[in-house]
N, C-alpha and C positions, 0 to 999 in steps of 0.2 A: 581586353579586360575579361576576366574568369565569372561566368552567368553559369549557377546550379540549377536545374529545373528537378524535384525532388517527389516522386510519387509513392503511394503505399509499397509498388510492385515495380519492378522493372517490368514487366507487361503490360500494367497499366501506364507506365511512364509511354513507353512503344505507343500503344494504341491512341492516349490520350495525345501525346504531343508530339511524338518522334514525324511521325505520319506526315501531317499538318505541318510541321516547322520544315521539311523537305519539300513540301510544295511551296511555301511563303518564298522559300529561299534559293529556289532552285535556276535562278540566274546568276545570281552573288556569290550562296555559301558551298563551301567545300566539305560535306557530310564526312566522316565515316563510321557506317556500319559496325562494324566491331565493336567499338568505343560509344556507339551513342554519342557522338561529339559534331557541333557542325561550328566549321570554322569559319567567321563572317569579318569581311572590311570593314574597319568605320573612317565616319569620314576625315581626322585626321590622319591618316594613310597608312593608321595601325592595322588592327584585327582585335575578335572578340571570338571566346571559344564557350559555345552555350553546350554542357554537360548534361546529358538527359539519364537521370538513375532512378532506380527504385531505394526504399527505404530497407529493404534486406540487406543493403550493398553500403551501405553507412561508413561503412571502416575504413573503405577506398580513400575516404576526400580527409581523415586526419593528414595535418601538415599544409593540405593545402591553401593559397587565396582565393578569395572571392571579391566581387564587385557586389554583386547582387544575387539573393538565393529566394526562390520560391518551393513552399512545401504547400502540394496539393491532398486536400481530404488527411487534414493533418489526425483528424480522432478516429484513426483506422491505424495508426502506428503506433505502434507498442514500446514501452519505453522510449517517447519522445522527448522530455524534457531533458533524461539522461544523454541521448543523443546529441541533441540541441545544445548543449551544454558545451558537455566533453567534447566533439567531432566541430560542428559547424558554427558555432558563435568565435572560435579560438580564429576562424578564415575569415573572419570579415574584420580584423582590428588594422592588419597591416593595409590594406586598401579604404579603410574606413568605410566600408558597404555597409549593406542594406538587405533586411530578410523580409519577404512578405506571407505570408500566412493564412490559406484559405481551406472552405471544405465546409463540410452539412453539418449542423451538429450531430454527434451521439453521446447519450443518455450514458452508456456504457466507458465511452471514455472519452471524457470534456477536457481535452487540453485546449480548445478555445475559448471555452469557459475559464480558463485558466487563466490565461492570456490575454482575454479581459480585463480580468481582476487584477494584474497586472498594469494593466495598461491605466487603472485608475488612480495610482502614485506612480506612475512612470511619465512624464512627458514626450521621452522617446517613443513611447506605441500610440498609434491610434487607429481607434476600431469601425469598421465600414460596416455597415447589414444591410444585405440586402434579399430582399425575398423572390420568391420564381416570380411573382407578380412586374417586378422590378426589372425586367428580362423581356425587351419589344420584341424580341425573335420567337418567342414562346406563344403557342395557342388561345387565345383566352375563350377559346369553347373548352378544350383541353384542359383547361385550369377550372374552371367551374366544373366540369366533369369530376375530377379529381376530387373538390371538395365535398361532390356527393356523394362517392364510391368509399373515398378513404376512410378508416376511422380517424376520430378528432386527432389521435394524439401523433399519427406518422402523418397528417394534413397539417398542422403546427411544426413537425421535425424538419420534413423533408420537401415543403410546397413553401412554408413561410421560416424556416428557416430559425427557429426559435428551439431553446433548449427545453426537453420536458422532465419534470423529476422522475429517476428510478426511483420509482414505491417501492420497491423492495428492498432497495439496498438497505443497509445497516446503518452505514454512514451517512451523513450528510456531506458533500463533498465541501461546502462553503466550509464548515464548520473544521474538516479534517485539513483544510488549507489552515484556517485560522490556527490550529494547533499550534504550527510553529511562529505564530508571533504573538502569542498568547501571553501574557502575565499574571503570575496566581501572587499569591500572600506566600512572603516565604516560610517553610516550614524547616525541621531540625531534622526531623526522622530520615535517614538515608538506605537505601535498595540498591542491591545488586542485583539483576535479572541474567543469566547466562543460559543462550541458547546453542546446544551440541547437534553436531548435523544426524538427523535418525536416520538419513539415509547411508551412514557409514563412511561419511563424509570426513574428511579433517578441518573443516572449518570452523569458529566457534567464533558466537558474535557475544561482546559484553554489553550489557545497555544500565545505565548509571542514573539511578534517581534520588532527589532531595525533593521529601514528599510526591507529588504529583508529575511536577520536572523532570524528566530526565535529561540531563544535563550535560551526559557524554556518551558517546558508541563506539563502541570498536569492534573489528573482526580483528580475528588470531588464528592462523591457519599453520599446517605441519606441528602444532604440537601434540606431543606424546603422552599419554594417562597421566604420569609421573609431573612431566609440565605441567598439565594444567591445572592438578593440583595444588603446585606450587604455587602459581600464578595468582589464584584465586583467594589463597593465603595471604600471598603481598597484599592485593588489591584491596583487600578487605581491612588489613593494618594501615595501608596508604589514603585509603579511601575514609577513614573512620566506620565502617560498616559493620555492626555487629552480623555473628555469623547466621542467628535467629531472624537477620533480615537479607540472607542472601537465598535465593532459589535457584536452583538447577535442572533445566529439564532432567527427567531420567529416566529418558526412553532412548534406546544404540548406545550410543558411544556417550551421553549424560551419566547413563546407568554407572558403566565402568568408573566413571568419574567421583561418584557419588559415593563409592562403595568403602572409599578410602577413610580409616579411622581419623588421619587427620581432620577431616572435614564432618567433624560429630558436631550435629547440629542447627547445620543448614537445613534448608527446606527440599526434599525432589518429589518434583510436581509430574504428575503424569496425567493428561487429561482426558484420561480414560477412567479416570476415578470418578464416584457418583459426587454430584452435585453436594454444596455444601445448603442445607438447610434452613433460608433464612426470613422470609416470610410468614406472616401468621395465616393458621386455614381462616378463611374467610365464612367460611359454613358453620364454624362453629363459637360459641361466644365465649367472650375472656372471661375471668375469674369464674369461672363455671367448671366443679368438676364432672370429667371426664372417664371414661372404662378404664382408659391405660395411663392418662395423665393429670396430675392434679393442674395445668396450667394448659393452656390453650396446643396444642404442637404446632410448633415449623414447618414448612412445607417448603416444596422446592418444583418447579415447570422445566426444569430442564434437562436434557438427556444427558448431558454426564458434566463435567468438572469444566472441560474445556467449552463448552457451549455457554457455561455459566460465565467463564470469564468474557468469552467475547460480548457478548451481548451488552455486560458490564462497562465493557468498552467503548460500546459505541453509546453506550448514556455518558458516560462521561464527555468523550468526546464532544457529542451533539449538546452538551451544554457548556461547551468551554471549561470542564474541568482539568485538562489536562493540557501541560504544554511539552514544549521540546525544542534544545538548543541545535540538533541533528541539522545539517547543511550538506550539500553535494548530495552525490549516488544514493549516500543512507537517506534522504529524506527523499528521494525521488520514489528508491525501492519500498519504503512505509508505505507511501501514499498511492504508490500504485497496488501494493499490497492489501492495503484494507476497502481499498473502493471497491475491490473484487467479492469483497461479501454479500452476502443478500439473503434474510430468512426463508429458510427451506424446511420450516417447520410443516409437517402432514400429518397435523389436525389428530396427533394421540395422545394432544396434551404435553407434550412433553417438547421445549423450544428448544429447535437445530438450527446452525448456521450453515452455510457451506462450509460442505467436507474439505479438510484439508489437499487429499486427492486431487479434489474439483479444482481448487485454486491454484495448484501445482500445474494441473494440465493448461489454464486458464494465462497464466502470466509466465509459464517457463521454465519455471524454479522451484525454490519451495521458498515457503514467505516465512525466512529466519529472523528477519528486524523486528517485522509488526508480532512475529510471537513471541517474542520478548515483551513486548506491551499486554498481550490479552495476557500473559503471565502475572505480568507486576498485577494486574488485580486481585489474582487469588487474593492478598493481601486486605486490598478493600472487601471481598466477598467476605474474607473471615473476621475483617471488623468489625461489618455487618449484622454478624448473627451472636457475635459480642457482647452491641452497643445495649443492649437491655439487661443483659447480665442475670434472668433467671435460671432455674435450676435445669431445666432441660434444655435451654440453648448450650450453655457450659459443657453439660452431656455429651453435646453434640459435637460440637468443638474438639473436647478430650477426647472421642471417639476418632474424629478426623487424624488429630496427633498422632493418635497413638496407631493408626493404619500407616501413616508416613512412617514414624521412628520402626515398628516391625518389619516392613517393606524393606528398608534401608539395613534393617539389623541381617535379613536376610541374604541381598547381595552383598556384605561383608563376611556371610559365615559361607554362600555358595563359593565365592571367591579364595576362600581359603583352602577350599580342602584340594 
């Protein structure tokens, strides 16, 4: 029977197990080196081939069966769930096996926490904790040492074994779980959100909402300006989407997209534009006139367009405003996508989230799904600064328009000549 033993590393796989399981076995099993494989008798007169791999090396075991799969220090593996998924849950059907799942928590990325929560409408899982306390081979001068040296929160992680909240992050990860089985009030108003790859990419991902919902996602990759113009034509007739509710990135290859007279009237969002205005000064009193305004002015904390939408996001999120019907890869890449944020705001007044950059270098890739989400809120931010409808919010508003429609007038007249 086919045993995986599945570590962050193949170094760590070596060091942690490889070692060890060549001594346990070294009357019986037939190792080999190369392979990381030790082949052992069982006692109906068969054999068993226990696989020792790292988590870089994932792609090897598509196709294969399993009996039994262990993943050690599972929240140190990046894109685990999509792993787990796609590669090694597909090897355990034909043998009817069994996966175990251990490792410390971390704060940064809780796929046992995950797995938990899982486990609490699953009757298939069930979850063991156990603390270094828990462990008779362990010190316990050593462990009381520990609790006076450590701080509180890695003597809770890493000695007892307990998850602690990232205070920083943006998201709440419960909450951004909860997302996808969330249920709102249904609403009428329908979104197109299309994100174009700025790195020069051909990839283009569509994300589909009914109000809050989004309700479908799709990538569309090789197509050419001229396509996805078209594309977004249909989509918008098939979809019922008026064109005043579809947005288009239009930064690289959005830009080019945008520029196209067909498409007069859409939105191109670039979030490098300044924050929309939606807040009242709090220093100064309402109906109270003012040097430059007869009504209280707007204000805005944040560094630019895109900071405003995220942050936006993650209120909504963190209150269950928003859901999503997204399943497989897309929901896996969301969700590892936005848990990667965290305020990186430096105290000038003005709220940053993690740079785009940052999170690029952080998960891989570039996080096209989940920007399609802090997109769709442009939408709430501008109803926001709507919803009262005085004379200088309106202002403010036509002012934003009419920077989008000149912008847009422009790459259609650069494009021409």
């Amino acid at each position: 029977m086919p045993v995986f033993y599945i570590a962050p590393t193949q170094k760590q796989a070596r060091e942690i197990v490889w070692e060890g399981l060549k001594r346990r076995m070294a009357s019986i099993g037939d190792p080999n080196e190369s392979l990381l494989e030790m082949k052992v008798p069982t006692v109906n007169g068969g054999y068993s081939i226990i696989s020792v791999a790292g988590w870089e090396n994932r792609e090897n075991f598509r196709g294969k069966k399993a009996k039994k799969i262990v993943f050690d220090e599972v929240d140190t593996m990046r894109d685990f769930f999509i792993g787990w998924q796609e590669i090694f849950r597909p090897t355990l059907i034909d043998l009817n096996g069994e996966a175990i799942f251990i490792g410390t928590p971390k704060k940064e990325n809780p796929n046992l926490r995950r797995l938990e929560k899982m486990a609490e409408e699953d009757d298939d899982y069930a979850v063991f904790h156990f603390t270094s306390w828990d462990n008779p081979h362990l010190d316990r001068a050593e462990l009381e040492k520990a609790k006076q040296e450590l701080d509180p929160e890695t003597y809770r992680q890493e000695i007892m074994a307990e998850y602690v909240e990232n205070r920083g992050a943006l998201f709440s990860y419960d909450a951004l779980m909860d997302t996808f089985s969330n249920i709102l009030t249904p609403a009428d108003d329908r979104y197109l959100i299309i994100d174009a790859n700025d790195d020069g990419g051909d990839k283009m991902i569509f994300s589909y909402w009914q109000g809050l919902e989004e309700y479908k996602q799709k990538e569309v990759e090789n197509m050419k300006n001229e396509e996805a113009v078209e594309e977004i034509r249909n989509e918008a007739q098939s979809e019922s989407i008026p064109f005043s509710n579809i947005l288009v990135d239009g930064i690289g290859v959005g830009a080019r997209i945008t520029s196209s007279r067909l498409l007069n009237g859409i939105v191109v969002y670039k979030g490098s534009y300044a924050a929309i205005k939606t807040d009242m000064d709090i220093v100064k009193l309402p109906n109270i006139k003012h040097v430059d305004h007869e009504f209280v002015p707007k204000i805005t904390d944040y560094r630019n367009l895109r900071n405003q939408c995220i942050f936006t996001l993650a209120e909504y999120v963190n209150n269950r405003l928003i859901a999503s019907k997204v399943t497989g890869r897309g929901k896996e890449e969301i969700i590892e996508e936005l848990r990667t944020y965290q305020d990186a705001s430096k105290g000038d007044g003005k709220r940053i989230a993690t740079p785009k950059e940052d999170v690029k270098a952080l998960i891989g890739r570039s996080p096209d799904r989940s920007d399609c989400w802090q997109m769709r809120m442009y939408f709430e931010v501008k109803r926001r600064a709507t919803d009262e409808q005085d004379d200088l919010t309106t202002a403010v508003i036509r002012t934003q328009d009419n920077l989008f429609i000149r912008r847009k007038a422009n790459q259609v007249l650069n494009n021409a000549r």
